[in-house]
Backbone as JSON, one array per atom type, in Angstrom:
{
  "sequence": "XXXXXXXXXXXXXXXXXXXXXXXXXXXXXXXXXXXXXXXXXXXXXXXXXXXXXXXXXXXXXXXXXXXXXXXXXXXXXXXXXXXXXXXXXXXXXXXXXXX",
  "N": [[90.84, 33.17, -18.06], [89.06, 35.88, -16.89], [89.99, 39.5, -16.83], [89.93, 41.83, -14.02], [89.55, 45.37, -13.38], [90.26, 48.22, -11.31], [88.07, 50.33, -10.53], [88.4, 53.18, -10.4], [91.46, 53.71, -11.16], [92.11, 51.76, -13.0], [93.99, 49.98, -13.07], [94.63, 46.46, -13.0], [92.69, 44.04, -11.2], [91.22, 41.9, -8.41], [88.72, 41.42, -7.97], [85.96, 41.86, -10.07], [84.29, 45.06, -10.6], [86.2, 46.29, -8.15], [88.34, 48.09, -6.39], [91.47, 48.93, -6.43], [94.42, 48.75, -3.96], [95.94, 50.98, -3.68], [94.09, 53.04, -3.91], [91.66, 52.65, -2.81], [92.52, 53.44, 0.14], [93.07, 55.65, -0.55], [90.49, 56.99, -0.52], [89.66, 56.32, 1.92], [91.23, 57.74, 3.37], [89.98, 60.43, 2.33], [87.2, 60.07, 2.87], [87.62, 59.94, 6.03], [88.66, 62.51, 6.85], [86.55, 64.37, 5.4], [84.56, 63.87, 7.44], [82.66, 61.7, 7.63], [82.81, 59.24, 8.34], [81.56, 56.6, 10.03], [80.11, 54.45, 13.35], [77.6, 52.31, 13.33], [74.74, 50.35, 14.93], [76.11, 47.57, 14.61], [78.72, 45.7, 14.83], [80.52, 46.26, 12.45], [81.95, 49.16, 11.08], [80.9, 51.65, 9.27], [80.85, 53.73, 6.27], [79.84, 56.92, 4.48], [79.06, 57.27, 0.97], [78.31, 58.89, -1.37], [75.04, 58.83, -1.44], [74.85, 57.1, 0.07], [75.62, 54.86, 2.83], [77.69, 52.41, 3.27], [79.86, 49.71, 4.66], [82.65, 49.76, 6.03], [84.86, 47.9, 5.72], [84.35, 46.88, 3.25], [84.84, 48.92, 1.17], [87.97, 49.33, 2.1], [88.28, 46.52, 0.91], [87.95, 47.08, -1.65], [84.99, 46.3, -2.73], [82.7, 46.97, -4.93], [80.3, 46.0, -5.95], [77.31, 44.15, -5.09], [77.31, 41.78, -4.96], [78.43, 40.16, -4.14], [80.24, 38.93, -1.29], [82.67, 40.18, 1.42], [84.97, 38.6, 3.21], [85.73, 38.55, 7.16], [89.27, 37.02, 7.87], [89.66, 36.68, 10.3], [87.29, 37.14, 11.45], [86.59, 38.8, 13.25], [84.64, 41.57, 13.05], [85.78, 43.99, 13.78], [88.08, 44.82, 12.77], [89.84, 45.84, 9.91], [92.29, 45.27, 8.14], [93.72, 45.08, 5.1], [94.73, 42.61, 4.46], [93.71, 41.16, 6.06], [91.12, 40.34, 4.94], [88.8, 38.67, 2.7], [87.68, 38.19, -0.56], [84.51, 36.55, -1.62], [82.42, 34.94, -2.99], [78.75, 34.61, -2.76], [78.36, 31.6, -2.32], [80.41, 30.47, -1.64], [81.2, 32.22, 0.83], [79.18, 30.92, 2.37], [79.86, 28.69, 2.67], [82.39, 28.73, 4.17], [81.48, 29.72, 6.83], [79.6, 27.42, 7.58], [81.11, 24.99, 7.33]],
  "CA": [[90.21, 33.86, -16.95], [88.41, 37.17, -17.35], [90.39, 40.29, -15.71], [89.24, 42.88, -13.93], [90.34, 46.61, -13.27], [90.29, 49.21, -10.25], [87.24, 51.38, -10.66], [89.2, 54.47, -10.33], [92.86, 54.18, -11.69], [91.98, 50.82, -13.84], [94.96, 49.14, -12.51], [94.05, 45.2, -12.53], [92.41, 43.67, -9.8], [91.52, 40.75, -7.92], [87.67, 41.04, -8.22], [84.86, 42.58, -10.8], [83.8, 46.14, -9.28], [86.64, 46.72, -7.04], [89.42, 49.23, -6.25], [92.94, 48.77, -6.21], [94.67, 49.32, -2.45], [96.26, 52.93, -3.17], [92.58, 53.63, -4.06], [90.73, 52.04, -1.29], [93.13, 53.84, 1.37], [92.87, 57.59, -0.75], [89.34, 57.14, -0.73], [89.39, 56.26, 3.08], [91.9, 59.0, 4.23], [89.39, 61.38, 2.31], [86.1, 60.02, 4.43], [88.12, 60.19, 7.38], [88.99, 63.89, 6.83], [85.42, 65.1, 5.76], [84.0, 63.47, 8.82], [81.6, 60.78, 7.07], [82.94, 57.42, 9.06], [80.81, 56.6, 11.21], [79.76, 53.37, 13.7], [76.28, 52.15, 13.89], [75.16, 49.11, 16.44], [76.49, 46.47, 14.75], [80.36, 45.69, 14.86], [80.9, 46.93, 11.3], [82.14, 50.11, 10.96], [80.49, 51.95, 8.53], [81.03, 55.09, 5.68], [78.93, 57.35, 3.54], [79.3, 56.97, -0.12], [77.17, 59.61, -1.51], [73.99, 59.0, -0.6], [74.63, 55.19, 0.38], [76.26, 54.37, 3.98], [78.33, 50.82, 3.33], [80.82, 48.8, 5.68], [83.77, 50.43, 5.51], [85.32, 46.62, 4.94], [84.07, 46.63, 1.37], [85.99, 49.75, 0.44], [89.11, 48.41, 2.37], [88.65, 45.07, 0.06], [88.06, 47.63, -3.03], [84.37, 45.77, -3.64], [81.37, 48.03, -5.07], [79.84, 44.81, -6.25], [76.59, 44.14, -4.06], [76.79, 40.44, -5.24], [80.4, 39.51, -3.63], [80.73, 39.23, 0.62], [83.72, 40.08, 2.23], [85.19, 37.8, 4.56], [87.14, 38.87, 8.14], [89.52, 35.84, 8.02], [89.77, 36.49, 11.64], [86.14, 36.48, 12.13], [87.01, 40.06, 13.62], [84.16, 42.54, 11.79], [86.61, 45.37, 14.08], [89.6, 44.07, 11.97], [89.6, 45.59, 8.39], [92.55, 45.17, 7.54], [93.58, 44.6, 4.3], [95.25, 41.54, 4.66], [92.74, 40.61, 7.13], [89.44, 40.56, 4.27], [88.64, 37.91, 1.5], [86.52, 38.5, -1.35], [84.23, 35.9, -2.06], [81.21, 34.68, -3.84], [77.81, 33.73, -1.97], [78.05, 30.26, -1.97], [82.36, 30.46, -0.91], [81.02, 32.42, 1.93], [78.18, 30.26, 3.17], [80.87, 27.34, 2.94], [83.14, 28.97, 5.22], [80.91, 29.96, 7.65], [78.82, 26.26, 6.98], [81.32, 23.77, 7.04]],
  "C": [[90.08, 35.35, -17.28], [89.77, 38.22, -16.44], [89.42, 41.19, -15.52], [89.81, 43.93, -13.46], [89.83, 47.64, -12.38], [89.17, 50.34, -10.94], [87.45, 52.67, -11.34], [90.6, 54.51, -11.46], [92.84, 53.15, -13.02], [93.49, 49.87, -13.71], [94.18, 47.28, -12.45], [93.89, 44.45, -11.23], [91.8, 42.56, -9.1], [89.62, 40.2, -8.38], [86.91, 41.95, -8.91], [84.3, 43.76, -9.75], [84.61, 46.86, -8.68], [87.89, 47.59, -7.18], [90.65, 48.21, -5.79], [93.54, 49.24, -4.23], [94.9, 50.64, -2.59], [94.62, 53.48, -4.01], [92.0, 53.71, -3.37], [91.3, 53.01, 0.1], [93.32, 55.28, 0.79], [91.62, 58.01, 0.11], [89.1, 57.01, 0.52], [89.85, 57.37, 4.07], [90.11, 60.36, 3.53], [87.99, 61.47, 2.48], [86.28, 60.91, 5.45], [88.03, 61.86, 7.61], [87.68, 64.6, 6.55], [84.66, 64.35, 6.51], [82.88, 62.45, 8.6], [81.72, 59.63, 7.21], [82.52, 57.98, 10.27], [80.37, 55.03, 11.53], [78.16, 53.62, 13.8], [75.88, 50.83, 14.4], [75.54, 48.22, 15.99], [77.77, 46.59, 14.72], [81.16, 46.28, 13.83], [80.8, 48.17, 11.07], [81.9, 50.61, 9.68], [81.18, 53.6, 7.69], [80.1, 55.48, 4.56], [79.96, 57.5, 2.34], [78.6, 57.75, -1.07], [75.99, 59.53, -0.65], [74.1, 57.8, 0.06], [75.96, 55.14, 1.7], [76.62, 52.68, 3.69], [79.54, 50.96, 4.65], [81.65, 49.08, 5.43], [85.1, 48.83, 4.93], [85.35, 46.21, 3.64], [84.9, 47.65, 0.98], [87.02, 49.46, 0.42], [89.49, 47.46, 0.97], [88.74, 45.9, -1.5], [86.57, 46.74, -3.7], [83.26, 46.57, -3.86], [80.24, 46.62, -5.47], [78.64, 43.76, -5.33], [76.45, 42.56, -3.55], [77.83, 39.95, -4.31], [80.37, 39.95, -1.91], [82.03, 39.78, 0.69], [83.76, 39.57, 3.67], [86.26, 38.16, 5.46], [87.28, 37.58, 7.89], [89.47, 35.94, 9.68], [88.47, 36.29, 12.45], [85.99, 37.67, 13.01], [86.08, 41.01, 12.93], [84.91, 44.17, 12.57], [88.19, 45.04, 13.09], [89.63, 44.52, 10.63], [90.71, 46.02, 7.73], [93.06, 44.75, 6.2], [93.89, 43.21, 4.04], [94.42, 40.47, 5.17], [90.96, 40.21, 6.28], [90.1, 39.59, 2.93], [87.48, 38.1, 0.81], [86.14, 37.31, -2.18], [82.91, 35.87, -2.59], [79.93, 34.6, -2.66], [77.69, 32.63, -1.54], [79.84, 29.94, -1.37], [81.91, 30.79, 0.87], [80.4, 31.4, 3.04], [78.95, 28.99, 3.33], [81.61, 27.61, 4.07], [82.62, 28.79, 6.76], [79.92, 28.29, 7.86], [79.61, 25.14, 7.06], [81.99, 22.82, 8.47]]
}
């Protein structure tokens, strides 16, 4: 099985693309603090990324990876915690949600 490594620190990690947790939660305190989380109408709470506004759930999960969902297990898109998010494929997802 292939590995893969934290963007940032290169720490190994669960999926291709993605950040490690003490990455995901720097990188969120230092949003938070220059004022760039922000909601827009749907339930998913969103953050700017340079120029690119994503779901603040994908950072949480650590995925940059446009190909890979994240799943609330709770079904919760106000819920992001970490514990609370699975990173899956396209066709994992559409099973979940599908079966």
């Amino acid at each position: 099985m292939r590995k893969h490594f934290c963007s940032k620190c290169h720490l190994e990690v669960p999926v291709s693309g993605g950040y490690c947790r003490k990455c995901a939660n720097e990188y969120m305190r230092k949003v938070r603090k220059q004022g760039k989380f922000r909601h827009d109408s749907s339930e998913y709470k969103k953050v700017r990324v340079g120029k690119k506004v994503i779901g603040k759930h994908r950072v949480v999960a650590g995925v940059t990876n446009p190909k890979l969902y994240v799943h609330h297990k709770d079904h919760d898109p106000g819920n992001n915690d970490f514990e609370n998010l699975e990173v899956l494929k396209p066709t994992e997802h559409y099973a979940v949600h599908h079966s």
